[in-house]
N, C-alpha and C positions, 0 to 999 in steps of 0.2 A: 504145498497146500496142507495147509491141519482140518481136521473136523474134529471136534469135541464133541464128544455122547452126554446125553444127557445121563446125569446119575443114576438112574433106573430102567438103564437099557440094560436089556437081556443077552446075552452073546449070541441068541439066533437073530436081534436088531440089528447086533454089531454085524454077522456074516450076513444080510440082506445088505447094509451098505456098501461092503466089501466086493460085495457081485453089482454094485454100479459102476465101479472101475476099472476100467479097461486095462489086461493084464500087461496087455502087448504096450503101452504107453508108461506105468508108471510100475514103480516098486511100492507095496503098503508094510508101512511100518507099525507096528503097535505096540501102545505102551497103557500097560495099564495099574493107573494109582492110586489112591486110598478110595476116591470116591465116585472115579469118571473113567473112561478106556476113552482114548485121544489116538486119532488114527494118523499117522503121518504118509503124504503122497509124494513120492519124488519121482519127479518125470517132467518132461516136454510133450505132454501131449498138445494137439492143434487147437481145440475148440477147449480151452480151460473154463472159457466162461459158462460155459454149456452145463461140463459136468460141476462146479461149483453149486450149481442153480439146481441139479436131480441132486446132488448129496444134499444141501439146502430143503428140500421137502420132504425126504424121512422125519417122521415124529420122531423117533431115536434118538436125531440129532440137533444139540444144540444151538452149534455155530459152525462156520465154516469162515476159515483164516486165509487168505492168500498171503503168500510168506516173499515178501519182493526182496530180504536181506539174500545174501552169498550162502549164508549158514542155514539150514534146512535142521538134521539132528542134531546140531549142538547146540540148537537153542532153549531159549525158555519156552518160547511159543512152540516147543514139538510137546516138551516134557516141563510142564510147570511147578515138578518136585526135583529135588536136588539130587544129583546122583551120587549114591554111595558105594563103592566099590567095599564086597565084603568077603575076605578070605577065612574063614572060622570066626572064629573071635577078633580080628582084625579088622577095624572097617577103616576105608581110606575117603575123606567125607564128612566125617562124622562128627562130633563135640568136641574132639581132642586133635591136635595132630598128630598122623602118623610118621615115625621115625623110620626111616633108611637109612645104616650105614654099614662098613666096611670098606674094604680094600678094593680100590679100584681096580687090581688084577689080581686075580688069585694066581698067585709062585708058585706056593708048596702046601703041605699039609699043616704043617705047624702054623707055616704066618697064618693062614685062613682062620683053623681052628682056635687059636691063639683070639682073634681077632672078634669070631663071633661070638665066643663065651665073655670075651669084655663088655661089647655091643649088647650082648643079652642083659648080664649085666646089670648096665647102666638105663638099660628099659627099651631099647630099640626094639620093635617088632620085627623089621622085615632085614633080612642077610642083604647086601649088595657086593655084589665081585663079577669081574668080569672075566668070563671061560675064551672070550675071542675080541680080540682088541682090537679098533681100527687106528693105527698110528699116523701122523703125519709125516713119519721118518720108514721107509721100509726096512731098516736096520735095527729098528726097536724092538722091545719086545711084544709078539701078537699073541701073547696068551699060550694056555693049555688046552684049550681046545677040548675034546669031551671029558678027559680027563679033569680039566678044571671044576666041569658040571659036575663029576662023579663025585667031587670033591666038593662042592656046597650041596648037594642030596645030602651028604656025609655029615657034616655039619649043622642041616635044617634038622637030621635025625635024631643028634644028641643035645641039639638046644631048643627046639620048638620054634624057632626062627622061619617066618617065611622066605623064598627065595626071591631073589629080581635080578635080570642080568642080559647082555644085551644082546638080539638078535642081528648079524650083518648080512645075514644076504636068503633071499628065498630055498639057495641048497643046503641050509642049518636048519630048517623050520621046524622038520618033526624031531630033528636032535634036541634041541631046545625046549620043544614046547613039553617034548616028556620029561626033563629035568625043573621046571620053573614053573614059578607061580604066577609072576608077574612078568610077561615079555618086555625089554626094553627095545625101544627105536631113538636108539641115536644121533645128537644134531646132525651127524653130518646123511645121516637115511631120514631125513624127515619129508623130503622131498621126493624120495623112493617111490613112485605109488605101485608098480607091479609088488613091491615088499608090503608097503602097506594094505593095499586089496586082498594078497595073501595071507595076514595076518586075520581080516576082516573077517576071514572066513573060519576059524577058531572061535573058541567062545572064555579066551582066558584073557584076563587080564592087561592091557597092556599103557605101557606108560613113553606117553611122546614126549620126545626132547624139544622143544623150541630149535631152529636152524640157528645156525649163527649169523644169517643176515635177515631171517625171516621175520616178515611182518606178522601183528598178530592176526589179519586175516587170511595170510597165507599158513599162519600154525592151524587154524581152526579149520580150512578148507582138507587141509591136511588130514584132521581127526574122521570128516567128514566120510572121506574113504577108506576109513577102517569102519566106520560104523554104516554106511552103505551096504556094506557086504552081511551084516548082519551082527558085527558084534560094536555092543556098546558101552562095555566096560572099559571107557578109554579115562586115563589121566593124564592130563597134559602138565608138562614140566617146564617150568622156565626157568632156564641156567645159563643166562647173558648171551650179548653180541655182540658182535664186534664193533668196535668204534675208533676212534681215533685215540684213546687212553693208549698208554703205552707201561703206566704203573701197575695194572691188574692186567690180568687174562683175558678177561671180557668185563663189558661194562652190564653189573648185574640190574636189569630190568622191574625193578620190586612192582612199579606202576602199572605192569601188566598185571598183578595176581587180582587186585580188585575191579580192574576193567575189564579182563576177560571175565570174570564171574556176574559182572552187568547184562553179559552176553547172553553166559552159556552157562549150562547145569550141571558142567563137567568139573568133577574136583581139580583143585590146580597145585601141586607142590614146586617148592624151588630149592633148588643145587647151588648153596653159595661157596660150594668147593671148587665147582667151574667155572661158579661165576664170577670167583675173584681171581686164583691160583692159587691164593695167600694164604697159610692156613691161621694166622691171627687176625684175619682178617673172617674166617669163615664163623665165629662166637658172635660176632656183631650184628653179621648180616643175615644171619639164622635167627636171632632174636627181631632183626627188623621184618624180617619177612612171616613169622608167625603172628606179630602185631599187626600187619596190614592183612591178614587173613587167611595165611595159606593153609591147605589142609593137611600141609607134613614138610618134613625137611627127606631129602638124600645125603647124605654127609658121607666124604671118604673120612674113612678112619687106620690106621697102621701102625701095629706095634711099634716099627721101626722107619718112619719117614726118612732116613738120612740114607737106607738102602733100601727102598722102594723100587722095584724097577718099573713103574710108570706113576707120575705125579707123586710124588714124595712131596713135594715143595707145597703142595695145597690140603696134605692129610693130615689129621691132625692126631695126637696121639689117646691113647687110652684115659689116661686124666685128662685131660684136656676135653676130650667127649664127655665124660660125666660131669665136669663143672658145665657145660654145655646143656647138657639135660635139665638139670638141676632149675637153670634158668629158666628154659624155656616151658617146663611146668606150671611156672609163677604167670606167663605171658598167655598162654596157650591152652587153657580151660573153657571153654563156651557153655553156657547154662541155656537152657530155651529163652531167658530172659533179653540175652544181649545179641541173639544168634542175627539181627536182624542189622549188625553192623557189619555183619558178613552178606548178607544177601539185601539189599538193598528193599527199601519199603515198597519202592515202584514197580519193582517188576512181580 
């Protein structure tokens, strides 16, 4: 259930509505935007129609929304401004997209370092490496582990790069979340939710991977319970599923950036390094996908793809990323004027 305030309610209007809802039934949510504070209800309580009808007769309040979709916070009708995710000067959201890249695992000191002074560079904003790797093979390599973190701190430090990297399990939490800016949950933790409810309860940043078989309502239900808990700096990631191809890694999804954004107010970037494997193939699909809208790219990047020890075959190298950039400049600039090819008129 939503209630919208009127423009000119006072926060002692907003906490009189606030004490109509019964605490024991629902969670309130509040979000407040340039011109109205919009209260969000989530709960089962019994008699919905009941209390619809007492928030309905505060003068304070506008309107009152019963919300019959799956998606409750990640809608437009919680939050009818666009969420921008804003780390300093970095906003992920915003007129521009934002860049993520590097090395899908950070090895050692040199590749990293090596890696983020290119990425800087060539204008990436945010570092991506991974300190703890979840492989398909338990023979591979699973990272360094805090070391790794110590190792992009090291790095954010002498380039102004922010960090992004990914969390695997609830017993890394506060290892992680004290190294990182941005938490990553990975496709194959998308499904996680004691991980996710955990994260929820944080208030940093975090960026969902799309499952590799997940629907886009199961991705969304997903965000759902990181923002339930009270954090709603989610970005959600789309970087392919699986399908029956057998030429690419995954079949990359572009179709979801603009239908989920029909949805939800949650920025949405895409990983065409997963989502192909193919690192000639990742220039193409990085320019497709910041033309249908997305708010950033992730891109692996590695000095050396040929001894990568994870995904070498999908990163691309250091020229190669700045003809990359280059392009995606050209594509990828929003003025207030055209902003509205990204967010639909109707919603």
């Amino acid at each position: 259930m939503i209630v919208v305030m009127k423009p000119e309610s006072s926060e002692g209007e907003l906490k009189q509505v606030l004490e109509t809802v019964p605490e024991e039934e629902y969670d309130s949510h509040i979000f407040r935007g340039v011109e109205r504070a919009v209260i969000g209800l989530i709960g089962e309580g019994a008699d919905k129609e009941t209390l619809k009808n007492r928030l309905a007769s505060h003068s304070s309040v506008e309107k009152v929304i019963a919300i019959l979709d799956p998606y409750k916070l990640t809608s437009w009708k919680f939050k009818p401004e666009k969420t921008i995710i804003e780390l300093g000067q970095v906003k992920i959201g915003g007129k521009t997209p934002a860049v993520m890249a590097g090395p899908c695992a950070v090895e050692n000191e040199d590749q990293l370092m090596t890696t983020a002074r290119e990425v800087k560079k060539a204008g990436a904003e945010i570092l991506r490496g991974g300190a703890f790797k979840p492989r398909t093979s338990p023979y591979s390599f699973q990272g360094l582990g805090e070391r790794g973190l110590k190792l992009l701190a090291r790095a954010r430090e002498e380039t102004g790069l922010k960090i992004v990297t990914e969390l695997m399990d609830i017993e890394h939490l506060d290892l992680v979340a004290e190294y990182t800016d941005i938490i990553q949950i990975g496709a194959r933790n998308m499904q996680n939710y004691p991980l996710l409810s955990a994260i929820g309860s944080l208030r940093q940043p975090v960026m969902l991977k799309r499952g590799m078989s997940a629907t886009i309502r199961e991705w969304l239900l997903a965000a759902e319970y990181i923002m339930t808990e009270g954090n709603h700096q989610v970005i959600l990631c789309e970087r392919g599923i699986r399908t029956f191809g057998e030429e690419t890694r995954n079949t990359l999804d572009l179709s979801s950036v603009p239908l989920v954004k029909e949805i939800s107010h949650l920025p949405v970037i895409v990983d065409p390094s997963h989502g192909t494997g193919r690192w000639e193939l990742v220039r193409p699909m990085a320019r497709a996908a910041v033309a249908c809208g997305a708010d950033g790219l992730i891109i692996e990047v590695h000095p050396e793809p040929s001894s990568a020890l994870s995904d070498g075959p999908q990163s691309l190298r250091p020229d190669k990323f700045h003809l990359l950039m280059q392009e995606i400049k050209e594509i990828g600039s929003y003025d207030d004027g055209n902003i509205d090819r990204i967010l639909p008129s109707a919603i």
